[in-house]
VOTIMI-298477 format. One record per residue (C-alpha): residue number from 1; x, y, z. Coordinates in nm, 3 decimals. Layout:
<sites>
<seq:NUM	px:X	py:Y	pz:Z>
...
</sites>
This chain:
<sites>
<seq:1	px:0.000	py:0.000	pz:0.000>
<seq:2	px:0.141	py:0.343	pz:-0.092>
<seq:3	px:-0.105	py:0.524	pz:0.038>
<seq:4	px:-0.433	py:0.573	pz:0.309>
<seq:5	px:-0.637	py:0.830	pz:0.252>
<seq:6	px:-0.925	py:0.768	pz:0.535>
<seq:7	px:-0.891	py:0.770	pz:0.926>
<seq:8	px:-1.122	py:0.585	pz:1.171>
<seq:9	px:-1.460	py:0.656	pz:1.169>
<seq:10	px:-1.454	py:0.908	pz:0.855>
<seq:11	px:-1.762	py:0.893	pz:0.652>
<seq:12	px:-1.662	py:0.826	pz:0.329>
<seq:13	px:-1.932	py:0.791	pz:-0.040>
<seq:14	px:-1.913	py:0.578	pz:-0.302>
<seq:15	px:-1.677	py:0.644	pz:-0.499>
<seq:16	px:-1.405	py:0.822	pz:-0.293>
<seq:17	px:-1.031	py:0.688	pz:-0.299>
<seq:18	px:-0.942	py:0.536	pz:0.007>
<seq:19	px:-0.578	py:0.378	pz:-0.073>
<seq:20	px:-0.379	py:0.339	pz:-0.295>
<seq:21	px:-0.175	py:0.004	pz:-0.333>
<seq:22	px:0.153	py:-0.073	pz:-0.487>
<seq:23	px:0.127	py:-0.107	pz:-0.791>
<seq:24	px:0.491	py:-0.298	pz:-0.761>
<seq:25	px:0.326	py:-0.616	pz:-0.618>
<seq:26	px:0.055	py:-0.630	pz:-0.905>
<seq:27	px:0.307	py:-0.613	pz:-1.173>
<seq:28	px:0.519	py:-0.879	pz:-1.010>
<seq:29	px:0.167	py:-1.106	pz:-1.049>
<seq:30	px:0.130	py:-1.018	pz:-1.377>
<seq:31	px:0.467	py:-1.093	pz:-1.476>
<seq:32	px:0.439	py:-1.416	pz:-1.311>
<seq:33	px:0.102	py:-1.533	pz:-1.441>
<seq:34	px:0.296	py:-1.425	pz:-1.745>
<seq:35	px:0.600	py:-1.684	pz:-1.730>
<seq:36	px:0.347	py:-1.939	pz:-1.683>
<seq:37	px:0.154	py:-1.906	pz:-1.988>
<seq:38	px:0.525	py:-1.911	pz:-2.127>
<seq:39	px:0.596	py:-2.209	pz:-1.990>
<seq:40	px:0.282	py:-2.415	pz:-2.053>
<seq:41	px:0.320	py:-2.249	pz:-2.415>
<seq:42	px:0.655	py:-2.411	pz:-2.485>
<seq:43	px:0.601	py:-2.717	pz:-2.311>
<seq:44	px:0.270	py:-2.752	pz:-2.552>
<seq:45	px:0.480	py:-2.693	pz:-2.839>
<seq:46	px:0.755	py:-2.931	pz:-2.743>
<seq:47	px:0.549	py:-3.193	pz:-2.594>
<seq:48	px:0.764	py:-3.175	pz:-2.289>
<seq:49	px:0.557	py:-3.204	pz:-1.946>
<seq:50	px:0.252	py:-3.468	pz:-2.076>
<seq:51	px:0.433	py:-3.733	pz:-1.871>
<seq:52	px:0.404	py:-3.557	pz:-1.601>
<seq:53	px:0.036	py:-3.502	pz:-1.624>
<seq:54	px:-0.046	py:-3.869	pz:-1.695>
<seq:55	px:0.159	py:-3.994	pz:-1.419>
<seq:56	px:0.014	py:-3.776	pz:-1.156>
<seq:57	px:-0.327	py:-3.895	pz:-1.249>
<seq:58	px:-0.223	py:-4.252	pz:-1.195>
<seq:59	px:-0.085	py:-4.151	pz:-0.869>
<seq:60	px:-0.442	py:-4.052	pz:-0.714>
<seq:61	px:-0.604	py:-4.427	pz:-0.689>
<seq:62	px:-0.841	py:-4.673	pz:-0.841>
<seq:63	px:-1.126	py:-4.354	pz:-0.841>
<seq:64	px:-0.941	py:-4.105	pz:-1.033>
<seq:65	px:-0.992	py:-3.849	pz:-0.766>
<seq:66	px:-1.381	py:-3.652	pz:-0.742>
<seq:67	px:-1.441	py:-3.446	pz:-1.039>
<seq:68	px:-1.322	py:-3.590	pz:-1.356>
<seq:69	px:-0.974	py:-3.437	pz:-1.326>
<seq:70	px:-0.751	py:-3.225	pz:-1.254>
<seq:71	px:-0.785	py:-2.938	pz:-1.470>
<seq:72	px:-0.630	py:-2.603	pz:-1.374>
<seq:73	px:-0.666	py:-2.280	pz:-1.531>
<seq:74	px:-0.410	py:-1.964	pz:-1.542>
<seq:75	px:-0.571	py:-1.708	pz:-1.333>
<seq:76	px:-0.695	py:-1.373	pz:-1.526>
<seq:77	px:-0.541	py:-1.092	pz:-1.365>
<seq:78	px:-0.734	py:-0.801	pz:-1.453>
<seq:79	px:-0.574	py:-0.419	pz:-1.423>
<seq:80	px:-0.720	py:-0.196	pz:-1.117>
<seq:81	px:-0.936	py:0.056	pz:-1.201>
<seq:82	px:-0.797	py:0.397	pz:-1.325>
<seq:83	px:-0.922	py:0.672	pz:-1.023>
<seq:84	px:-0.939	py:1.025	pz:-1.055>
</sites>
């Protein structure tokens, strides 16, 4: 957080400002979510990193584990919204 812009107990509306964060630590996310897609990228294109997949299914039991699979997603970072 770079900045607070409210005390205790202020009344505040909709609207209003009332910190400011970092922006440091959301493009450090971004970056990172970034390198991932990369790296799943490359490793799609190379074929590298199925065995991996297929032996930690095999690895969870005679069920297959409650869902159907394990099936992650990259999360969307979306921007903050521009104030002022």
């Amino acid at each position: 957080m770079i900045a607070l812009h409210v005390d205790d107990n202020d009344h505040v509306k909709a609207g209003d400002v009332l910190l400011e964060i970092d922006p440091a630590d959301y493009q450090a996310k971004v970056d990172q979510a970034a390198a991932a897609v990369a790296a799943a990228e490359e490793c799609g294109r190379t074929g590298k990193g199925r065995g991996v997949a297929r032996r930690s299914r095999r690895g969870r039991g005679a069920g297959g584990g409650a869902g159907g699979g394990n099936r992650s997603e990259t999360p969307r970072l979306r921007p903050p919204p521009v104030l002022g």
